[in-house]
Structure formats: structure tokens, C-alpha cells
Steps between C-alpha positions, in 0.01 A plus 500: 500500500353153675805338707376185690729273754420168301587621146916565515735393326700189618836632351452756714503341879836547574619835486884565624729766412288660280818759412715210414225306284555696202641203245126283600220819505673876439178615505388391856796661615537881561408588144183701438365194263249242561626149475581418131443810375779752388615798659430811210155453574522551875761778463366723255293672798865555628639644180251606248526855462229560215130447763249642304327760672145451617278814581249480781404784805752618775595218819285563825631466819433174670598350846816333522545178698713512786803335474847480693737709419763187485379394173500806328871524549603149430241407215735725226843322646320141479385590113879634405703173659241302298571691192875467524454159619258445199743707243806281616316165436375597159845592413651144602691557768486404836351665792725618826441342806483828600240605318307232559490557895394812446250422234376297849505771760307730276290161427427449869455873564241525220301222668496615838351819358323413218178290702424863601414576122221289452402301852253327306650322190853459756310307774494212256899490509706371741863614535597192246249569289542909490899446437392281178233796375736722564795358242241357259324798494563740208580847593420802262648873549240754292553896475233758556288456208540152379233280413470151628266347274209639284635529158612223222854576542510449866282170424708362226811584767359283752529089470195340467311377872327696734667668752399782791704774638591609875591903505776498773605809502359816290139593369305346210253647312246179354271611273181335396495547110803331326572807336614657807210773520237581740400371843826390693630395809773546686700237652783547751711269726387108518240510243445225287386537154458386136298427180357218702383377846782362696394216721702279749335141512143605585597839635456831323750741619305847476661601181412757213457404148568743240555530131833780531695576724749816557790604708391807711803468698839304405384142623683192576215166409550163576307247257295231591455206296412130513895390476572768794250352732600166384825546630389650833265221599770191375492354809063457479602215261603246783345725796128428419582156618605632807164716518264237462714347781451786742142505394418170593559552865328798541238452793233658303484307227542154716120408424624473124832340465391261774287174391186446613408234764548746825785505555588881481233504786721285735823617429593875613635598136671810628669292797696286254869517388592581170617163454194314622278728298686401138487149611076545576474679198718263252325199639164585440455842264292438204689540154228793422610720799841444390435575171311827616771617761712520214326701266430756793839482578613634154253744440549692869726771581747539691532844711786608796411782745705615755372539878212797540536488074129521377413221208389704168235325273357594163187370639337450853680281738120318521508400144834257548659228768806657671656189693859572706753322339802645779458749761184602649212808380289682677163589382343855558204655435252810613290400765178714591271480801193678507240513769208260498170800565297180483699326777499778738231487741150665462482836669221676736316697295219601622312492900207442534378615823159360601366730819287282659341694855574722823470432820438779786626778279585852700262781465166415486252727752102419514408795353742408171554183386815442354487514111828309419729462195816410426840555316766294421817661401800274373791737488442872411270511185320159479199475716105438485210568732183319568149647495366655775294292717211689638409482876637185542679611831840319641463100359523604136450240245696647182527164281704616243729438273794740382810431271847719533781474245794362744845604389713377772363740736527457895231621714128493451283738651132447601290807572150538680321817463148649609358652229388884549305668254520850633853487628802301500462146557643359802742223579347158674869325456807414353735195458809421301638152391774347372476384137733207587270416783192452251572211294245345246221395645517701843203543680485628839467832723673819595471729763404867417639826670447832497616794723408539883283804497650632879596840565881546465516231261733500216313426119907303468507345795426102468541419887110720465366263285167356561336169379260557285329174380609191311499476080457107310662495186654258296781566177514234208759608240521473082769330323668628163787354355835743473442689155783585248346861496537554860814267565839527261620137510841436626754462258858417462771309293814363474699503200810298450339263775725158463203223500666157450857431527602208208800263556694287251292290259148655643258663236260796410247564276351147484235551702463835289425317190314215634245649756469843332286761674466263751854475633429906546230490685616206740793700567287828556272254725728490768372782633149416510521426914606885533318802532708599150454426124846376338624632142843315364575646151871572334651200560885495469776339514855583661817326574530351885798512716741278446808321707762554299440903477335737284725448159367146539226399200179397507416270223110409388322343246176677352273292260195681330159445577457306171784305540405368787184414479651297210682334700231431780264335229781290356609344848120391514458628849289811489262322780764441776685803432250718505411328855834581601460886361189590767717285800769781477255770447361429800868484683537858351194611634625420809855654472259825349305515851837527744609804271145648513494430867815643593417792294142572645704477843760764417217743339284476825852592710555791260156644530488467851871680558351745224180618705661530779802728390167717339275430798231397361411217788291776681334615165230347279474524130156554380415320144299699291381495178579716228213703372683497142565153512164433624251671255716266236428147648169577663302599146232295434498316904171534675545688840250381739323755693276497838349815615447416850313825723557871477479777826382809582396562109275888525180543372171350614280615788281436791176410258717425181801226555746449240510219266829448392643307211867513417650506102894344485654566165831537380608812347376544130349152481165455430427186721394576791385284873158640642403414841127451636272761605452491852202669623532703791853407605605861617839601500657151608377246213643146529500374094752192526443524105755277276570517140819559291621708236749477209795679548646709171832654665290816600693704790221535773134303625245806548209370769229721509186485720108648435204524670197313313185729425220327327338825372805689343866460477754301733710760710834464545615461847876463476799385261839312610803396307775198518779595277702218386742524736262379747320228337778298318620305769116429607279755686340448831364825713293831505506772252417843571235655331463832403169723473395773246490822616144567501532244752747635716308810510174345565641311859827453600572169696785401747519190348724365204261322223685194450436119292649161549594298202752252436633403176670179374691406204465190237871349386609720218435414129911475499786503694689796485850345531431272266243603237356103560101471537431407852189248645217770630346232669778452757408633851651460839482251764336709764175738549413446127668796385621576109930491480609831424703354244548089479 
């Protein structure tokens, strides 16, 4: 059934007392006919009593729609007054007053409950136009068990035309086959349905087409035909006029219906009175916009909403033109912010600590110069240690370079020790700094202290410290950008959030249909100058509040996306309007960044009262990466690895130094990074050996370290291990190494066998957020250092 606003019948635009209008058109009146047709037709789904019976599988349950319980009482009094009312016309004589007013309480009744039913089909009606469906609109009354339509009787019973059905009040079972057998549906309250599509102008209205249909329930059906709706929308013969009218001064379109020449860029459109905008546009609109205005006109809907009422569509509200005709909208959608990682600023990842020299250093004697080494601790388990410098005494000239993970830690510590071989070592000195003291590129000199050796002195007491010497160093820091394995972005939304607020005669959806993806993405774009990434999706619509109160309506027009671009390329100003179309995008935008701002505002505030009811303003959170999450993304990057010294490795002699090499390999992988031999290092070698190694998401990186012999096999001096929970946020420090035991029975040493390496990591083949491919060839701004992840 195809009922469109241009295509009624003239005989039909007035409509009075329908009840009374029996001599003219009995069948427009409150019979269950269709105009012209006779009655037995209509009525022998009232009394047939011989429905053939149609077998098929037992009724599941279904959902029913919720519906007041107003029109479930009044809906069976409204359908007897119309049959008596009905029964007494057909028999000639007159109808009571009486019965007629109450024919039009239970009318009125009916409609106030009936838009309820079916929101979407009765948001096309106003109050005029619901009272007319409502008495031109035949009623039937079916038992459990009858059929509808799906068998030649039924079909032959029917007058010829399509027609569609509305269920109010029961349960329908609509079967595919026409025979009434296999796959069904069931229907309840406010369904529409029939043998074929029912459409309103260029609206579907989310019906079911079926070839039989069955009473599960006794059911009370209103028809739907071509002469009903005709009779509704009368009043569209002589209102279309009045459309086109309200059309023309809508702001939005002003770059169409006004001539060319300029002088819609002088004139304020919006500013003008109604009067002086028919007298601009009668004066100088072209005869094709007027001709196009009114074909839009007649092919648009009509639709009434109530304040905070929600508009229903078959389709998207971005495929079609809503423009205000009375009343004011308001236009809602879900609005997501998510934290920009990129936009956040780089953080410290790494010191590097370059010791330069000592100066005077504590505990030097002639018959022992000082052999002097130090450690650098950055909280409790990051650190690294020089190599010993031997018999250099107390001005020490270390020149080297260490790296420390930094994770937000606070104090560095600098150690200087005298190395002892056949007993502890002993302490030259001792200093602690600030890390927010050292900023990037700090260079200078501290002082270092050690206990007063006096009798009665206390090892705790720092009023019996003692200089002892001076330490130059200098700190330069690497950069890595915040990583979406280490950092969760933050996240939040707004649903419901009301984003533009429309007024009489203002539009949307034209910028929709004319810009496309782009009208999105400026939108989205207003949040390009904040630390956040905008999402707008599930745009709505909703009625706005009004002066006169909540009962009063809200009336707009919608077009279809076809339609109007129909109309845009018959007015013969695509150009200008389309001009006009990325103006008020832009004023959106604007409106778009207040909300976004106020929003990020009120988020900050809530965090803010939030940590501090938890306490978290003393308290740091530590980003780390998950291991899981890790050995995922990382598969296939190339970690980067420098094997810088190693200390106090066993083995060797007086007449036979070692010469160590070191082996890096992760777990189970065959590739492998092999250092340099170096002849006759001893037990403090100094490689400074780079390479890298594919990663293949094993759990650990084994480091082993042997002792070269030309004339038979390498011996094995010690083995370390990084699991993965160590090296997936990056790696800088010492590893422990540990012996065989035919070495720790051969000597045993007071000294911990230790290496330095560092490892860094190329961008991941993919993000793991995302699943998108990612540039490996990004790297960060400072020290030259590989991004974690980009």
C-alpha cells in the first residue's frame, strides 16, 4: 500500500460530520467498507462462521508491546457505539444525539490513547488528522482462530485495492506460506501488517508482509487503505501551499530561494520580518525555485512530537531534511572523548649518567693508592658500577658513561669505593641528589661524605660527617612517547548530550547530505586544540521545551535524501548552497567546542574531587606493561641490545687473564648477539658491543659469558637471565651472574659477578588497541632513542 500527499482525491478535502454524511459517501462513514464498495464484503470477517481451518505448528511466545492500560478498556466500548451507530444507519433511521456524543468521547478517548500503539505510523497525525483516521478507518472484531487473509474465500470477501492492517489489540499469527503452514510470526499490539508493504509517502513503516494470517488471540484490526489515509490527510490538498510557504523562509535554504546578484550577502536573512521576507522573495524568486518548493512541499511529511518526545524514523535521521515548522527541537547525540597518548608529553625514560672525575677523594695512604670505583644506585634495584681504576689515587678520571631506567624515582645515589681484593672494599664517599635538581643537560659537581672515623662516633650520626672529595658528573635524559601498553587512555561519554538547540523554520540534515563524511569530521574537529580525540555518533532528535507547556506540539517537516537533492538540482543552485552548507558547519563546530569545553572542565573537577576523597595526591601510579599484552604486539620488532662491561666475573689467574666474550639470546631462538674477544681483560671487561635481535614472544633473554681458549673449548664463566617482566618496558642495568659449581668449589669470591646491558625496543609491527600497522621508522625527539611504541 503506496499513499503519497500529492495523489488524493479532490472530493475528498472537506471532511465534516462524517456520522451525518451518510446520504453523499456511507462508506466513508463508520461502516467497515472502503469508499464505493459494499458492506458484505467487509463484514463477512464479522459474521462468517464457516473459516476453513488451516493446520500449521503450535504459537510461541513473543514479547508484547507495552501499552496503556486506557486503551485496552475503551478500544471494545469505541468498536460497540460504532456498531450500533453503524447498525442504526444501515437500517434508515436516524442517529441520537446522544449517541453521537458518545460515539465522540469514546472517539477522543481512543485518540488520546491510541498514539501509544504505534508512535511511529501516529507521529504523522495530528489531532485533526487522527480524529478523521479514526472514523474513516474500518474496524474488524475476529475470534480466536480466524483467518484474516490467506485463502480464496477470504480473497474473494475482500473488495478489490490494497490495503494493510494495524493489530490494536490481541495477537496475530502471520505466516509466510499462503497456505497458512510453516515459519510464522507473531504479532501483538501496534503491528502493522499485510500481503504487501505499507508505505506513507516515502516512508516505510517497519511492517511485516505475509501470505496468512491467524487469530491467536480474539483481535480487534483496524484497516488501512488508500481511501482511509485519503481522508486523514484532506487537509494536504490546500496545506502544501502553505508548506512551500513556510519553506521559503527558512534561513537555511536562503542561498536558494534568494536570486543571485548578492544580495542575500547584505541583507541579514534571519533578521527580517515575515512580511519583508515574502515581499524579497516574491519580487525576485526564480519561477524554477518556485516550481521546486512545491514539489518538495507535497512529497514531505508532516510529523508532531510533544516536548522531551523522541522523533521515530524508518531510516536514519542523516538520510532526510528535518526543518521546524512550529516549536523548537533539540538535537542529541553520544559524545566520546578519549585521550590523545600522542598529545601527552614525552616522558623520562632513561638517565644517562656520564661520571666524568674526582677530586681529593678520602682514603688514599702512600703505601696504597686508592683503587676507585663507583656505583650508582637509582632507587632500590637499579644501579651500575664502573671499572676499577687501578692506582690512580684521589683525582680519579672515570669517563664513563652509564644508563638507568628512570620511573619517576626521587633520589640518586652516587657511590665511591676502594677496591680490596682480599677483604671488603672500603668506602672513599657518598652523595645523594635530587632527581628534580638534575634536569637534561646538567653538568656540574657534588660534594662527597662519608663517616668521621673519631672515637665515640655514631655510624648514624650526620653532624660526624666528613668531606670527602668532590664528584663531576653530568645527566642527559631519553625521550619516549606515552605508549598505549603502558598508559590506558582516558575515556568517557555522554549519552543523551543535547548538541544544537533548533528554533522555528531552522533545519537539519542539509549539511548531512551535502558535505557527507566531511560535515562528521568538521564537527569531530573541534576538538583538535585539546589534549582529547572527539567521537559524535547516534544522532537524535527530541522535542524542545516549549511556552505554552508540555501538551503543546511540535510540528516538522522531513524530506528524504532523494527528494531533496531533487529539489537542490532543480532550483539550479547547488554552487551557492553548498557554500552556504560548510558556513554553518563551521558555526556548529563552534557551538561543538563550548560543549566539549565545558565538559573537559567538569571531568577535570570530578577527577580531582575523586583523588582526593581516595587520596591518591600523595601516591603515584606506576604504568607498566603487560607481559601478555606485550609478547602479542612486540613479535617480529627488533630489540636493540648493548652489552656495555661486566664485574668481578671468576676465573683467570696471575699468568692466565680471562678473555671474555658474552652470548645474548632469547630463550629458544636460534639468533643469537656475540660480543668480541677481549684478550686479557680479567674479571672487569668493558665490551660496549651493539647489535639487535628479533623478538618471537619468548618469556626470558638468557646472557651468558665464556672465557676464550685457543687450544680447546671456551669455558663458561657465568649465565644471567631477564625475564620478560623486566625487559618489556626497556632494560637498562646489571644482571647477576651465576657460576657452576665446579666453580664455586674451585674459589669462592666476595664479590657478585655482574654485566651491564641495556636493551631498546623498535615501534611494534601493530598497535595493540587497534590492530593498525604502525611506522617503525618513527623515533623520538631526544637522545636518539627507539619509541617503545609510536
Amino acid at each position: 500500500v503506496v499513499f503519497t500527499f500529492d495523489q488524493m482525491n479532490p472530493r475528498t478535502v472537506s471532511l465534516p460530520d462524517l456520522v451525518s454524511e451518510k446520504k453523499r459517501n456511507t462508506a466513508l462513514s463508520l461502516s467497515e467498507g472502503f469508499s464505493g464498495a459494499k458492506h458484505t464484503g467487509a463484514l463477512a470477517a464479522t459474521t462468517q462462521t464457516s473459516w476453513p481451518g488451516r493446520p500449521g505448528k503450535d504459537p510461541y511466545a513473543g514479547a508484547e508491546e507495552s501499552v496503556s492500560k486506557g486503551l485496552n478498556f475503551v478500544l471494545p466500548l469505541y468498536y460497540r457505539c460504532r456498531q450500533l451507530v453503524l447498525n442504526t444507519e444501515k437500517s434508515g433511521h436516524r442517529v441520537p444525539q446522544k449517541m453521537q456524543m458518545e460515539l465522540r468521547a469514546l472517539e477522543k478517548s481512543v485518540a488520546g490513547e491510541i498514539r501509544s500503539l504505534n508512535p511511529l505510523l501516529f507521529q504523522r497525525f495530528d489531532d485533526v488528522q487522527l480524529d478523521r483516521l479514526l472514523r474513516a478507518m474500518p474496524f474488524l472484531r475476529l475470534s480466536i482462530g480466524r483467518w484474516l487473509f490467506g485463502c480464496d474465500q477470504l480473497a474473494a470477501a475482500w473488495p478489490k485495492g490494497s490495503r494493510s492492517f494495524l493489530l490494536m489489540a490481541g495477537k496475530i499469527n502471520l505466516f509466510l506460506d499462503p497456505n497458512g503452514v510453516g515459519e510464522k510470526h507473531e504479532l501483538t499490539k501496534g503491528a502493522i501488517f499485510g500481503e504487501k508493504h505499507f508505505r506513507l509517502g516515502d516512508e516505510s513503516m517497519l511492517d511485516m508482509v505475509g501470505g496468512a494470517a491467524q487469530c491467536e488471540e480474539a483481535c480487534i484490526i483496524g484497516v488501512l487503505g488508500t481511501e482511509v489515509l485519503e481522508a486523514s490527510y484532506a487537509d494536504r490538498a490546500f496545506g502544501n501551499r502553505k508548506i512551500a510557504l513556510s519553506m521559503r523562509h527558512a534561513p537555511a535554504l536562503s542561498r536558494v530561494v534568494l536570486p543571485e546578484g548578492g544580495l542575500h550577502a547584505k541583507l541579514d536573512f534571519a533578521s527580517l520580518s515575515f512580511e519583508e521576507k515574502t515581499k524579497l522573495i516574491e519580487e525576485k524568486q526564480p519561477g524554477a525555485v518556485e516550481h521546486a518548493l512545491e514539489e518538495l512541499a507535497k512529497v514531505s511529511t508532516q510529523l508532531h512530537l510533544l516536548s522531551g518526545q523522541e522523533l521515530l524514523s524508518d531510516t536514519p535521521i542523516e538520510d532526510s531534511v528535518i526543518m521546524v515548522q512550529k516549536g523548537s527541537i533539540e538535537i542529541r547525540g553520544d559524545l566520546a572523548l578519549t585521550e590523545k597518548l600522542d598529545a601527552l608529553p614525552p616522558k623520562k625514560k632513561r638517565m644517562r649518567i656520564f661520571l666524568d672525575k674526582a677530586e681529593k677523594l678520602a682514603g688514599d695512604s702512600i703505601f696504597d693508592k686508592l683503587d676507585p670505583y663507583c656505583v650508582v644506585k637509582l632507587g632500590e634495584f637499579k644501579r651500575f658500577q664502573t671499572p676499577v681504576m687501578w692506582n690512580v689515587g684521589v683525582n680519579p678520571q672515570f669517563e664513563y658513561q652509564g644508563v638507568l631506567t628512570h620511573s619517576d624515582e626521587e633520589e640518586l645515589e652516587i657511590i665511591v669505593m676502594d677496591y680490596d681484593k682480599f677483604s671488603a672494599d672500603d668506602l672513599c664517599g657518598s652523595c645523594t641528589v635530587k632527581v628534580s635538581d638534575l634536569h637534561d643537560g646538567w653538568y656540574g659537581k657534588v660534594d662527597l661524605q662519608r663517616p668521621k672515623r673519631t672515637l665515640g662516633s655514631g655510624k648514624d650520626d650526620e653532624h660526624m660527617l666528613e668531606l670527602a672529595g668532590r664528584l663531576y658528573f653530568g645527566v642527559k635524559y631519553d625521550y619516549e612517547k606515552i605508549s598505549a601498553l603502558t598508559k590506558k587512555p582516558k575515556e568517557r561519554s555522554w549519552n543523551h548530550q543535547v548538541l544544537f538547540n533548533l528554533d522555528s523554520l531552522e533545519a537539519w540534515g542539509h549539511e548531512t547530505i551535502m558535505l557527507g563524511s566531511v560535515f562528521m569530521k568538521t564537527l569531530e574537529g573541534a576538538a583538535n586544540q585539546t589534549p582529547f580525540a572527539l567521537e559524535l555518533s547516534n544522532f537524535r532528535i527530541f522535542g524542545g521545551l516549549q511556552r505554552g507547556g508540555a501538551n503543546e506540539k511540535i510540528v516538522l517537516l522531513k524530506a528524504s535524501k532523494k527528494r531533496f537533492v531533487d529539489f537542490i538540482k532543480k532550483s539550479q543552485k547547488e554552487k551557492q548552497f553548498l557554500q552556504s552548507c560548510r558556513g554553518s558547519t563551521l558555526d556548529k563546530q563552534q557551538t561543538i567546542k563550548g560543549i566539549i569545553k565545558s565538559l573537559i572542565e567538569r571531568w577535570e573537577t570530578e577527577d580531582q574531587a575523586d583523588n582526593f576523597r581516595k587520596g591518591l595526591f600523595q601516591s603515584k601510579i606506576v604504568e607498566a606493561v603487560d607481559p601478555s599484552r606485550f609478547r602479542v604486539a612486540y613479535r617480529g620488532a627488533k630489540a636493540h641490545i648493548t652489552v656495555r662491561n661486566a664485574l668481578n666475573l671468576s676465573g683467570g689467574g696471575w699468568f692466565d687473564k680471562l678473555d671474555p666474550y658474552a652470548i645474548v639470546r632469547f630463550r629458544g631462538n636460534k639468533q643469537e648477539l656475540r660480543t668480541s674477544v677481549l684478550q686479557d681483560a680479567g674479571g672487569d671487561p668493558i665490551w660496549n658491543c651493539e647489535g639487535h635481535l628479533v623478538y618471537g614472544g619468548e618469556v626470558a633473554l638468557e646472557i651468558s659469558v665464556w672465557d676464550y681458549d685457543h687450544y680447546s673449548s671456551d669455558d663458561l664463566v657465568g649465565t644471567g637471565v631477564v625475564q620478560v617482566e623486566q625487559f618489556c618496558n626497556g632494560f637498562e642495568g646489571m644482571v647477576p651472574l651465576s657460576v657452576s659449581s665446579d666453580k664455586k668449589k674451585q674459589k669462592k669470591s666476595l664479590k657478585q659477578s655482574m654485566i651491564t646491558i641495556g636493551i631498546l625496543w623498535d615501534a611494534p609491527p601493530q598497535d595493540p588497541t587497534t590492530g593498525k600497522p604502525l611506522d617503525p621508522t618513527q623515533t623520538l625527539a631526544s637522545g636518539g632513542t627507539r619509541a617503545l611504541i609510536s
